[in-house]
Every structure is written in structure tokens, then in C-alpha cells.
N, C-alpha and C positions, 0 to 999 in steps of 0.2 A: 579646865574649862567647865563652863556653871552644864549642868541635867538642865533639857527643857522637857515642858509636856504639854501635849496639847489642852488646854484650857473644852473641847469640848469631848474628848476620849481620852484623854489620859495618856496616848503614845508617847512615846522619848523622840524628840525631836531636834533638828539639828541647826545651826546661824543658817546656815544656807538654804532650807525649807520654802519654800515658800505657798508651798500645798502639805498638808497633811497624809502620808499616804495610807492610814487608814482611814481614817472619816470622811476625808476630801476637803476638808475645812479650807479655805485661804487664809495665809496667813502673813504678820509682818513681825518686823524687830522695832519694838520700843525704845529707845534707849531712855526715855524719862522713866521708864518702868524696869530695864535690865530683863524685860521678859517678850518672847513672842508671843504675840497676842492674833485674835483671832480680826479678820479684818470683812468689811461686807463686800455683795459682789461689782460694786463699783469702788474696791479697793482702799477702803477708807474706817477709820478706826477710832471710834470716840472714849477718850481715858477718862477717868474717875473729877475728874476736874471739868468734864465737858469741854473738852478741847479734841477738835476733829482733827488726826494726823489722813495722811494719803500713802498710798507706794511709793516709793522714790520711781522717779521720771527714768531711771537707769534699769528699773528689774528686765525688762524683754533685750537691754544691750549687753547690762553686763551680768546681771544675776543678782542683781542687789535686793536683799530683804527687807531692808533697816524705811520706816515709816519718816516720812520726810512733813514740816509743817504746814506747806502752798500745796494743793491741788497743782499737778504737770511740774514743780517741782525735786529737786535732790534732798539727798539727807545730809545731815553731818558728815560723816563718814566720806560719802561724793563729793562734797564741798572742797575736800582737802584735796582732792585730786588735781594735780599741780598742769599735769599735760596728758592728752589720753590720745586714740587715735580716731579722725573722724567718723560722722555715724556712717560710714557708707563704705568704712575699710573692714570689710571681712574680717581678713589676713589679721589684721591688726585687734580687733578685737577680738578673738579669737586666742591671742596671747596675750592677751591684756587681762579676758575673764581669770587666767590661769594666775595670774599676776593678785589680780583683786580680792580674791577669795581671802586668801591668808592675810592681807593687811587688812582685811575687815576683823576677822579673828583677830590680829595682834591689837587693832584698834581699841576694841571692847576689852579685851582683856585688862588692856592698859587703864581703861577708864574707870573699872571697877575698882581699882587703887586710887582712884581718885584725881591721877593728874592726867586728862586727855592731851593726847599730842599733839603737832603742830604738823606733822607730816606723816606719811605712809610709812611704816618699819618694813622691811626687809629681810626678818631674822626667822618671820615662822615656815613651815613646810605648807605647801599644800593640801588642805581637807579635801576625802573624798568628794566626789562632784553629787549635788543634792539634783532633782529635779526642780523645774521652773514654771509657776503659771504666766502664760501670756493673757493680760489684757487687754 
């Protein structure tokens, strides 16, 4: 799995980040960049091309970092999510975050070789739990 750092301290940072916890930074996952990047505090992140990404619409449900292209939009990543459990089942999301974590890692991993999948893999372990900014 790729070292991240934060772009404004330098820390080692992890997929699952979505705060910096020494600088305090907010932060997202690019996938047009392979890096997380630093995002403002209405959650929005403009890359080298001038193109504004947003949070994924999923960070406060399910922990999602990865920077999505619509404002109250998902990312790739979410997209692929075939069936999840309503926003209003606890229970259900609750084993669902535990579910998502790792096929967000296997996701990225997978795409850095170059062929992105078409579904959720299965096969990695769960990364310790990162903390979460709510917006």
C-alpha cells in the first residue's frame, strides 16, 4: 500500500483519514491524482486542471474519503456499491462501514495496476478504523 503525507505537515497518513491529526487539515482521496489531498472547509478540492471535486455524499455514513465530481454526490468507489443498507439502519451500517473500509483499499490498490474493477473484492482484511470529519 502507496505512504501518504499530508501535503500541509508532512504527517504519514492513511485511505481512511479524513482529518489530519496533526495539523487538523481536512482532507480527501483523489483518485485522478492517487493522492490525498487537502480539501477546504466546505469540503471541496480544486486539482491542477481546475476542476472542483467535493466529499463523497457517503463520508458522515460510511467513512468514505475518496473526493466524488457533483457537489452532494458519491465517488467511484460508492458508485459500485451494488446494495447497502438504508440511511436510517443503524445496525446495518454499522457492519456495512466494517465491510467498506477494505474494499475501498482493494479498490485503489487494484486501480493502480491499472485495470479498475467492476465490483467490490472481498479478499483484503480490515484497516485499523481512521477517524472521521463530519460535515
Amino acid at each position: 500500500m502507496k505512504s501518504f503525507r499530508c501535503r500541509a505537515c508532512g504527517n504519514q497518513l492513511y485511505l481512511e483519514n479524513s482529518l489530519c491529526y496533526s495539523c487538523g487539515s481536512a482532507l480527501g482521496f483523489s483518485r485522478a491524482e492517487r493522492e490525498i489531498v487537502p480539501v477546504d472547509d466546505a469540503g471541496r478540492y480544486v486539482d491542477a486542471d481546475g476542476l472542483v471535486w467535493h466529499v463523497c455524499a457517503n463520508l458522515n455514513l460510511t467513512g468514505c474519503t475518496w473526493l466524488a465530481r457533483h457537489e452532494g454526490g458519491q465517488c467511484s468507489a460508492c458508485d459500485l456499491t451494488r446494495t447497502r443498507p438504508a440511511d436510517t439502519d443503524a445496525e446495518g451500517w454499522g457492519s456495512s462501514r466494517t465491510r467498506r473500509r477494505p474494499s475501498a483499499t482493494c479498490w485503489w490498490s487494484s486501480t493502480r495496476e491499472g485495470s479498475p474493477p467492476t465490483a467490490w473484492s472481498s479478499t483484503c482484511s480490515p484497516p485499523a478504523p481512521r477517524r472521521a470529519r463530519t460535515w
